[in-house]
N, C-alpha and C positions, 0 to 999 in steps of 0.2 A: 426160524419161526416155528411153532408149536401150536398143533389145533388141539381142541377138546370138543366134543359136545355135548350139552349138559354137565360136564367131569363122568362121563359115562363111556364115551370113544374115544379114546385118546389116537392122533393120526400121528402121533409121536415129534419128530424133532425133525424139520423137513430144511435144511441151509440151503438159500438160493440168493445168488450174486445179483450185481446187475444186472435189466433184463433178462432175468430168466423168469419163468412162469413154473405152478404148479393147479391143478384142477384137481376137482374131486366132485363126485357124487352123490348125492344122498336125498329122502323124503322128508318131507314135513312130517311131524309127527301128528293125529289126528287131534291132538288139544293145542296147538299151533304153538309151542310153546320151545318149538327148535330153535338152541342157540348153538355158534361154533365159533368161538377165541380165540382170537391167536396173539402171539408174543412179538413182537418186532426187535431187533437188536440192532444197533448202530455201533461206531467204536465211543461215543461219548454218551448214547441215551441207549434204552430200553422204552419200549410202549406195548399195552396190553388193548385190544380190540376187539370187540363182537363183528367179525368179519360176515355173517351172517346171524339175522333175528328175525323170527318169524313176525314179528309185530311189526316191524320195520319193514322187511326185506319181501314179505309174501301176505302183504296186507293193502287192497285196494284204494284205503284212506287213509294211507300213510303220505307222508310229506315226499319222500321218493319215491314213492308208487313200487310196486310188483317188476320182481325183477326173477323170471324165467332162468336166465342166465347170469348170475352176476360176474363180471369181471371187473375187477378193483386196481388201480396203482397206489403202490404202497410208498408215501413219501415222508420222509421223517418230521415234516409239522405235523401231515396229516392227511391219512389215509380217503381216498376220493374213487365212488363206484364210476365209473364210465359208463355212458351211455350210448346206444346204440343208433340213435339219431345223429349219434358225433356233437349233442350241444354239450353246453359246460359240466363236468362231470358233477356227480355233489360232493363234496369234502366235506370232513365231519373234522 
């Protein structure tokens, strides 16, 4: 997988197997308009996702609500944030 943000930070080419994890850091920007994308690869697909958007991800009237810490499982229909309540994650 492959982050960007805005195409301004590139976090490069990050390969992680099953269950493995990888984390990262970063602020909102003051015009909330931080996004960061990433590439997902399979041996038969590829998929592109805004694994983070500030409109989504760090917006109190968003449909997933504000998420402090987002942690995400990456499945090849489709990427789902987990929640920390343990209820149903959201898949998009």
């Amino acid at each position: 997988m492959a982050f960007s943000k805005n195409h301004k930070e590139d976090k490069g080419v990050i390969s992680l197997g099953p269950g493995d994890s990888f984390d990262f850091r970063f602020r909102v920007n003051l015009r909330k308009t931080t996004v960061y994308t990433c590439n997902f690869a399979w041996p038969a697909n590829t998929a592109t996702f805004d694994i983070f958007r500030a409109d989504r991800d760090d917006n109190p009237r968003s449909k997933v609500g504000v998420c402090s810490e987002c942690i995400w499982s990456i499945y090849e229909p489709a990427p789902c944030r987990d929640r920390r309540d343990e209820g149903q994650p959201n898949c998009f």
